[in-house]
C-alpha positions as CSV (number, residue, x, y, z in Angstrom):
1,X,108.2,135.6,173.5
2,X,110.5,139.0,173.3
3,X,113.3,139.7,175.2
4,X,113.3,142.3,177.8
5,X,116.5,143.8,179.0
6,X,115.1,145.3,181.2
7,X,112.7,142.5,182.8
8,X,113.2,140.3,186.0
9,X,116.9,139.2,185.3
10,X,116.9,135.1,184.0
11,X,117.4,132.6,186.4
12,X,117.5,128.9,185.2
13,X,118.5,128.2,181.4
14,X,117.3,130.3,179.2
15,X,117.9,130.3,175.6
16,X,118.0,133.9,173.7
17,X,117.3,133.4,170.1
18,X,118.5,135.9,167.8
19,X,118.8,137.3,164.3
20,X,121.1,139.1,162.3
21,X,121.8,143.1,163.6
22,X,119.4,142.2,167.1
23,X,122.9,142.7,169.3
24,X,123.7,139.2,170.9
25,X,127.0,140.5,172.0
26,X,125.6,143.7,173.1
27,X,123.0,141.9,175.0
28,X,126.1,139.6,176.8
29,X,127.7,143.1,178.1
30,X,124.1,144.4,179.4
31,X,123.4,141.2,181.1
32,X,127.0,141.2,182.8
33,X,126.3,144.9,184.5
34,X,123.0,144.5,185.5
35,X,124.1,141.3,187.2
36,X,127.1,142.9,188.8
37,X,125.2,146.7,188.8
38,X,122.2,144.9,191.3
39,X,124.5,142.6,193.3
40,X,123.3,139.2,192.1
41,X,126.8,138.0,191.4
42,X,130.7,139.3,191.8
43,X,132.7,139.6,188.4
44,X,134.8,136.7,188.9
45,X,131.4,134.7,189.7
46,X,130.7,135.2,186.0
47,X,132.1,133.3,183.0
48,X,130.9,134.8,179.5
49,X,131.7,132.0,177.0
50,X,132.2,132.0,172.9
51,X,134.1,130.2,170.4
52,X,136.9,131.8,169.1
53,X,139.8,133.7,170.0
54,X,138.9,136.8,168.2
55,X,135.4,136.6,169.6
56,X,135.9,136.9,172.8
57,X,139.0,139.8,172.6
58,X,135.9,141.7,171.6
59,X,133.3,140.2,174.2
60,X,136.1,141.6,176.3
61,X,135.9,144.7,175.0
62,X,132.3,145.2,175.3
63,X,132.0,144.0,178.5
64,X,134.7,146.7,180.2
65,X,133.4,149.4,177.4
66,X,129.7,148.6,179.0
67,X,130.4,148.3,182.8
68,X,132.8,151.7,182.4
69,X,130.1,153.8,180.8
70,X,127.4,152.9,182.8
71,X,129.5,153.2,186.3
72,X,129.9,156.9,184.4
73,X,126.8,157.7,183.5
74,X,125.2,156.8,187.0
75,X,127.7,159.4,188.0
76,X,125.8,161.8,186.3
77,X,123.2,164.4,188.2
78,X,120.6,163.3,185.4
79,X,121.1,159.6,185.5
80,X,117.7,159.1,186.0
81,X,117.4,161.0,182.5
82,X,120.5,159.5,180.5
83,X,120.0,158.9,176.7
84,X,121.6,155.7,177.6
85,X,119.0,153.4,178.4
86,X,120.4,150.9,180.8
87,X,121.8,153.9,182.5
88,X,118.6,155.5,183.2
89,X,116.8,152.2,184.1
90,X,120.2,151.5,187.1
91,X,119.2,154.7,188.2
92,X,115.9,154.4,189.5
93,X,117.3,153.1,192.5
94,X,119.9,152.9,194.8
95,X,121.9,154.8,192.5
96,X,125.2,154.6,194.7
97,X,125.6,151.3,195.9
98,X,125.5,150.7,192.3
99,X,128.0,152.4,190.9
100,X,130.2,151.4,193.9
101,X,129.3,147.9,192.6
102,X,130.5,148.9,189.1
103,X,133.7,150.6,190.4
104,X,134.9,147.5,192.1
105,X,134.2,145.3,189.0
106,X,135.9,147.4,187.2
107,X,138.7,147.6,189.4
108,X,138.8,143.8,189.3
109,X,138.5,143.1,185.7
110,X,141.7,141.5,184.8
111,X,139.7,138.5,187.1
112,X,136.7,138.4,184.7
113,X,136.6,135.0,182.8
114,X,135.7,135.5,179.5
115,X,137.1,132.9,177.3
116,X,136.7,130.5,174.9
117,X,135.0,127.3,175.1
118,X,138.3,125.4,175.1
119,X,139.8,128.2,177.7
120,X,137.7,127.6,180.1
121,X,137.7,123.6,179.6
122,X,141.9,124.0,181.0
123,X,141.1,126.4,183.0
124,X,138.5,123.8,184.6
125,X,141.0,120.9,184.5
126,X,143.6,122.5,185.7
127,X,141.2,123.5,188.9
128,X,140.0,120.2,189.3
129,X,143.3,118.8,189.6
130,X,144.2,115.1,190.2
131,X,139.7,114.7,189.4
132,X,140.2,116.4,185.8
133,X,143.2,113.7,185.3
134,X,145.7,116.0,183.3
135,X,148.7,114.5,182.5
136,X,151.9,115.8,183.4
137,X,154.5,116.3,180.5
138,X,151.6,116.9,178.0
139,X,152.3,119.6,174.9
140,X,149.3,121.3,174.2
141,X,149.1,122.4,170.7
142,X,145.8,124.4,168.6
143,X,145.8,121.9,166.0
144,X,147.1,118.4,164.7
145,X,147.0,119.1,161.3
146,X,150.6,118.2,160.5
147,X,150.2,114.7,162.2
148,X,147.1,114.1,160.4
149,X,149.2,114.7,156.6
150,X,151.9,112.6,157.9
151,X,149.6,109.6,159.1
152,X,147.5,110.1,155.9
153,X,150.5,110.1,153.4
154,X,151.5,106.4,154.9
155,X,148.3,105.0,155.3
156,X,148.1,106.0,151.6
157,X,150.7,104.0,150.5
158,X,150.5,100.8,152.9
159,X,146.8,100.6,151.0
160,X,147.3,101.3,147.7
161,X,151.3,100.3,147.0
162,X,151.5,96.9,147.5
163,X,151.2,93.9,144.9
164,X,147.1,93.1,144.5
165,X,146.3,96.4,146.7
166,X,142.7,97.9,145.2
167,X,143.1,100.7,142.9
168,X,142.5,104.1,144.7
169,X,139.6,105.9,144.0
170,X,140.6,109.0,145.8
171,X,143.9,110.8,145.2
172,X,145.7,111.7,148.2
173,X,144.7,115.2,148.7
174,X,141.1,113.9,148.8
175,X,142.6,111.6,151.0
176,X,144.4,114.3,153.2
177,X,141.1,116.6,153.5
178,X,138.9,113.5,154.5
179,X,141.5,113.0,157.4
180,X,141.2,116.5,158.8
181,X,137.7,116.3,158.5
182,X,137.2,113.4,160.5
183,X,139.9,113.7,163.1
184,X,138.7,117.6,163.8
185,X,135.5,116.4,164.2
186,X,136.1,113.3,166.1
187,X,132.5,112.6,167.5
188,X,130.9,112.4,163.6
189,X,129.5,108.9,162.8
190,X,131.5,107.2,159.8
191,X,129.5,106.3,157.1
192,X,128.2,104.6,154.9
193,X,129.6,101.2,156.6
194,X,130.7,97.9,154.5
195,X,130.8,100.0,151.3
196,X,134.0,97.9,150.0
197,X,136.7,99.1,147.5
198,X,134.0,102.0,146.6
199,X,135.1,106.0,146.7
200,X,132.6,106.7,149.3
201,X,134.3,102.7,151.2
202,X,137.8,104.0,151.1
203,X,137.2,107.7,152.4
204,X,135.3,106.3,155.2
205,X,138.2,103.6,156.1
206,X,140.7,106.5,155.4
207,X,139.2,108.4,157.8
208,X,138.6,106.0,160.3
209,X,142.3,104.1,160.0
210,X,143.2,108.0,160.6
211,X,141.4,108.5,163.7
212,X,143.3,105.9,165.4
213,X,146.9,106.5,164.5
214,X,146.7,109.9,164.7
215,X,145.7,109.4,168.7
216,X,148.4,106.5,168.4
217,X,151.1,109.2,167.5
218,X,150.1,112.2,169.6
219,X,150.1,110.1,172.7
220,X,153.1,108.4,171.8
221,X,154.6,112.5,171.2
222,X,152.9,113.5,174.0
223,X,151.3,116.1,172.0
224,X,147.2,116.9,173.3
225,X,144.7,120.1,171.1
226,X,141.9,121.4,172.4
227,X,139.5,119.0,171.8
228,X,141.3,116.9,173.7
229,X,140.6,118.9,176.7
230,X,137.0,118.9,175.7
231,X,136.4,115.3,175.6
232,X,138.3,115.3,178.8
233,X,136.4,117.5,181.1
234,X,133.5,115.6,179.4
235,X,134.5,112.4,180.1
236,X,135.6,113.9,183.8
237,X,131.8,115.2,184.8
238,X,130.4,112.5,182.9
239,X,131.8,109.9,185.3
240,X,129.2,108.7,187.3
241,X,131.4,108.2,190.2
242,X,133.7,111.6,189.8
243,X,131.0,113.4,187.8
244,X,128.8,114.9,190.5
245,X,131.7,116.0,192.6
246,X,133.6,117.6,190.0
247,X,130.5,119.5,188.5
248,X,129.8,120.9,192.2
249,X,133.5,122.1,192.2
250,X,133.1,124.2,188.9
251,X,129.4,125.2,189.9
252,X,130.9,127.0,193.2
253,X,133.0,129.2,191.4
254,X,130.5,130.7,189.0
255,X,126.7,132.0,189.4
256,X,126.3,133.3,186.3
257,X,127.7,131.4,182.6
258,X,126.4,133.7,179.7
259,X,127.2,131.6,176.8
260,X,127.6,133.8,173.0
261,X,127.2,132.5,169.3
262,X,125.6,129.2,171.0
263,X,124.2,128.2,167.5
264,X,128.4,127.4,167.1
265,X,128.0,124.9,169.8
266,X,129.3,121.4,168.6
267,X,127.7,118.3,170.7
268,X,131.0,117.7,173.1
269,X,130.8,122.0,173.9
270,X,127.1,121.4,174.9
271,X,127.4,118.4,177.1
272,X,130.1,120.2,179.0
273,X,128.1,123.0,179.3
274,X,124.7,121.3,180.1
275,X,126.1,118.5,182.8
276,X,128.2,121.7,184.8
277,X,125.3,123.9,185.2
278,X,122.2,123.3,183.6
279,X,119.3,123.0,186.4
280,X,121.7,124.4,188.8
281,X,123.6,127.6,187.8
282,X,122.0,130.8,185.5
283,X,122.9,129.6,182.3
284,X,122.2,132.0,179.3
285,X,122.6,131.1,175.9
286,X,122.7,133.4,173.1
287,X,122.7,132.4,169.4
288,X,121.3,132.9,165.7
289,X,120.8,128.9,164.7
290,X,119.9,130.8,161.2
291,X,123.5,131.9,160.9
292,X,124.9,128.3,162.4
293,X,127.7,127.7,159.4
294,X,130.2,125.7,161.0
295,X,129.4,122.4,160.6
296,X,132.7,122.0,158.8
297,X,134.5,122.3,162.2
298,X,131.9,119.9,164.3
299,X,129.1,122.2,165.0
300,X,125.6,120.8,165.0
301,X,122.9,123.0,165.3
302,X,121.1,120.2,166.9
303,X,123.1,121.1,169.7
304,X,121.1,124.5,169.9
305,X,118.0,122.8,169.8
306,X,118.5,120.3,172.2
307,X,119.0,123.6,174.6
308,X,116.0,124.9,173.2
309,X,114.3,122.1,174.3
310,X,115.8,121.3,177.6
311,X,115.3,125.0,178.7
312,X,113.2,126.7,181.2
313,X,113.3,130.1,179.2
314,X,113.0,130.5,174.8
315,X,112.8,134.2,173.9
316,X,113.8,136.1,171.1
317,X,116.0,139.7,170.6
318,X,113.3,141.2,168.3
319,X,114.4,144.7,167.7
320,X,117.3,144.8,164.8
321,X,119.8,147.8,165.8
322,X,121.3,147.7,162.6
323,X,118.8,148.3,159.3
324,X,116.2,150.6,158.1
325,X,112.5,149.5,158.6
326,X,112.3,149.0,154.9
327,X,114.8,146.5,154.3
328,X,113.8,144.7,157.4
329,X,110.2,144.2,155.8
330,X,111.2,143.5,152.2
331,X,113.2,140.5,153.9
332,X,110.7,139.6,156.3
333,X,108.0,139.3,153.1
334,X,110.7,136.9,151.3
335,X,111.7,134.4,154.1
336,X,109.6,135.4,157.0
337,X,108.3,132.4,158.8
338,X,110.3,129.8,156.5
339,X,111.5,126.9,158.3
340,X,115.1,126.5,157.5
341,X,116.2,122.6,157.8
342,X,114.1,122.0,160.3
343,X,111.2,123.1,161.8
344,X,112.5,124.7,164.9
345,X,114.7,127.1,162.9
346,X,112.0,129.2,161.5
347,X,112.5,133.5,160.4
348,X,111.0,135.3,162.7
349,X,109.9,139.0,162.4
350,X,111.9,141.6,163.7
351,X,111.4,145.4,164.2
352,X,113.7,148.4,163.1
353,X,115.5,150.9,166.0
354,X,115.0,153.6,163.9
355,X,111.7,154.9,162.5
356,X,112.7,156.3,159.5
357,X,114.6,154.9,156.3
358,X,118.5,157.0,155.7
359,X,118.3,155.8,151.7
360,X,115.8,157.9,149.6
361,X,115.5,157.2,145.6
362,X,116.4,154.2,145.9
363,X,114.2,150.9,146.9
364,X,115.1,149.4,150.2
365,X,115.7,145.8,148.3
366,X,115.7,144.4,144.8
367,X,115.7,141.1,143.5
368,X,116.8,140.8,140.2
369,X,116.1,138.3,137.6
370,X,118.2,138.1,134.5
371,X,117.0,136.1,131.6
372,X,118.6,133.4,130.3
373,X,120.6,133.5,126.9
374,X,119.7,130.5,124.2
375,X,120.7,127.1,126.4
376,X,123.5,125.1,124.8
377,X,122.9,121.7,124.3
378,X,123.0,120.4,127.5
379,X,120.0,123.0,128.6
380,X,121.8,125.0,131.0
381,X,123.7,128.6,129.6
382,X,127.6,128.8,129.6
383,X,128.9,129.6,133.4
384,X,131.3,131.8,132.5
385,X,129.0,133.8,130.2
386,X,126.8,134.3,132.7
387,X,128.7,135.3,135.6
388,X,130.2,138.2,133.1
389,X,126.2,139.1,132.3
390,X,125.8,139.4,136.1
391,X,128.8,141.3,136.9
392,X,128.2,143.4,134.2
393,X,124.4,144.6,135.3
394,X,125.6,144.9,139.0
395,X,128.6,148.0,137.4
396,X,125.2,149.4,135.6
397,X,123.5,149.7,139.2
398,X,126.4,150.8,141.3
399,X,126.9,153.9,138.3
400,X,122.8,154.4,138.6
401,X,123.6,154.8,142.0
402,X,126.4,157.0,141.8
403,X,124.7,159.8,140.1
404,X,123.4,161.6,142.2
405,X,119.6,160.4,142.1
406,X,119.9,157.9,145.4
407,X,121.1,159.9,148.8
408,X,121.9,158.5,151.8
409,X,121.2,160.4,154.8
410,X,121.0,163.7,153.2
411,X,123.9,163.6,150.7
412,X,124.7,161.4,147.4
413,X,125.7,157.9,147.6
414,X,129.5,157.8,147.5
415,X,131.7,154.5,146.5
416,X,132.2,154.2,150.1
417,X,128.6,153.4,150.9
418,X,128.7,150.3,148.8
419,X,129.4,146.6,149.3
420,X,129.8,144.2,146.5
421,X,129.1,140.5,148.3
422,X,129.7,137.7,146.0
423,X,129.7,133.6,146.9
424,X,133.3,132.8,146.2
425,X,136.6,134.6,145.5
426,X,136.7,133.1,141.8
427,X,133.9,135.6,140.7
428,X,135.8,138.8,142.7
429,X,137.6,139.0,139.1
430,X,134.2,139.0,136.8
431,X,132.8,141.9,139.3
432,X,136.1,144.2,139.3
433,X,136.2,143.7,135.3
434,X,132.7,144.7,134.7
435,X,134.0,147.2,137.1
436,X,136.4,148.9,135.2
């Protein structure tokens, strides 16, 4: 079911899935003023969640840029008129008291919390005192990387340096990276178990040998990151003696959690989320699970769809603010309706803002096919070869482009219209030198 903005405002959970372009941040900011704008909540009775620093400097952003222009525009004669369509919709009705509302948010702003996931887990401890168990004389730190190469280069040689020790099948930057990986991500599942003196045995005794002397040494420093904090609010409201009494606490200072870039969610960010307010506060979660790429870092897009499921509310942003019509149908003809690891992540169809296409002379999407050369012996082509044959039919296309035939909103194509996307940095060099 679509989206509408301008619909009875969610109550409950309610899970907004989105797609590239259909304004998931945008959306956040709306949401924010018309809860504010129509009384439902205060600004500091709203927390507007995502997962990085960057991230939410620019939620931020939106949110004042949104709540400024619409406390503006209803300070117009023709509000009721405004190009702006949240504007005009405010107006309809008591137009003043609405503003007024605004003005004071605005006023107030500095109060807003909009934070990270990990923000908002201190900020939570800290406010649940001797219940969230913080420790006094703690260092908080962003990351333990440094520990984990330290605990990784002894393990390495306590297991492989000594008379009659196994011979190592991983070399210790192998050994370093399957460290991080396990200690970032410390709720993962460690296998394959009993594999002995294997690679795949000694990465996963690597990494679980790791897990425990890193904690060893950052409680013996005193040192605590931000997951910490996460599986310690967790554990906290997942008491069930202290549980229930600390998730009332948080749940009294906020009516409203709008959550952004959900489909980043890793399980310990989602059971935080879910045991605070889920089937008691307006919880709102926004996210793409086709864009979720950060599994590397603990994310799970199971997470997402364990909201999906668990919610009172699944509808989609359907209309895509940012491409022409005709690219929006080329790609819905190619993917549309494919199920993408799982069958509730599945393309859905989205519609174009803007009726008309800016490009003329040139297609709206291309896929190109180049032929293979003569295989070597093994049956596949020579890498290197072919990357140069690619780079060097992409420089032929961006000159077709460049001449004048293709216009873009009126004028010719310039060099500053174009993007070159490739996989990896390695082939930057083959596109620049068919470039040249």
């Amino acid at each position: 079911m679509t989206f509408d903005l301008y619909g009875p405002l969610p109550t409950g959970t309610t899970v907004l899935e989105a797609s590239a372009g259909t304004g998931k941040t945008w959306t956040i900011a709306a949401l924010a003023t018309r809860y504010v704008d129509e009384g439902l909540a205060d600004l500091p009775q709203l927390m507007l969640v995502t997962f990085g620093r960057a991230a939410t400097q620019e939620l931020r952003e939106r949110t004042r840029e949104r709540l400024t222009t619409a406390a503006r525009g209803l300070a117009a004669v023709d509000a009721a008129d405004s190009a702006d369509q949240l504007v005009a919709y405010l107006a309809k009705t008591d137009r003043v008291a609405r503003r007024l509302r605004l003005v004071r948010a605005l006023s107030d702003f500095d109060g807003a919390t909009i934070a990270t996931t990990h923000s908002f887990c201190q900020r939570m401890l800290d406010g649940l005192g001797v219940a969230g168990e913080r420790e006094p004389g703690v260092s908080l730190v962003e990351a333990v990387d440094d520990i984990v190469d330290e605990v990784v280069d002894d393990l390495y040689l306590q297991q492989y340096a000594g008379y009659g020790s196994p011979i190592p099948q991983l070399t210790p930057a192998t050994a370093r990276t399957v460290a991080r990986e396990a200690v970032r991500d410390g709720q993962a599942r460690l296998e394959p178990l009993a594999a002995g003196d294997t690679e795949a045995g000694q990465r996963v005794a690597m990494a679980a040998a790791a897990r425990i002397e890193v904690e060893r040494r950052k409680r013996k420093r005193g040192i605590r990151d931000f997951d910490d904090l996460l599986v310690l609010l967790r554990d906290v409201l997942a008491d069930p003696e202290r549980g229930p009494a600390a998730a009332a606490r948080i749940r009294e200072r906020y009516r409203v959690v709008l959550v952004d870039e959900f489909q980043d969610t890793d399980p310990v960010q989602w059971e935080v989320l879910r045991r605070a307010f889920h089937g008691n506060t307006t919880l709102i979660l926004i996210g793409d699970p086709k864009q979720a790429v950060y599994a590397f870092r603990g994310a799970e897009v199971r997470s997402y769809l364990d909201a999906v499921r668990l919610a009172d509310t699944h509808e989609t942003l359907s209309v895509n603010w940012r491409s022409d019509p005709g690219l929006l149908l080329a790609l819905d003809r190619l993917y549309g309706g494919a199920a993408l690891g799982h069958p509730g992540i599945v393309v859905h169809p989205v519609e174009a803002s803007r009726k008309g296409s800016r490009l003329h002379g040139q297609p709206a999407f291309r896929l190109r096919q180049l032929p293979r050369r003569p295989p070597l012996r093994n049956g596949f082509p020579a890498l290197p070869a072919l990357r140069a044959q690619v780079a060097d039919d992409l420089a032929d296309e961006v000159v077709r482009l460049l001449d004048g035939r293709a216009l873009l909103d009126g004028r010719p194509v310039a060099p500053g219209d174009l993007a070159v996307l490739v996989r990896t940095w390695k082939q930057i060099h083959f596109i620049q030198t068919g470039l040249d």
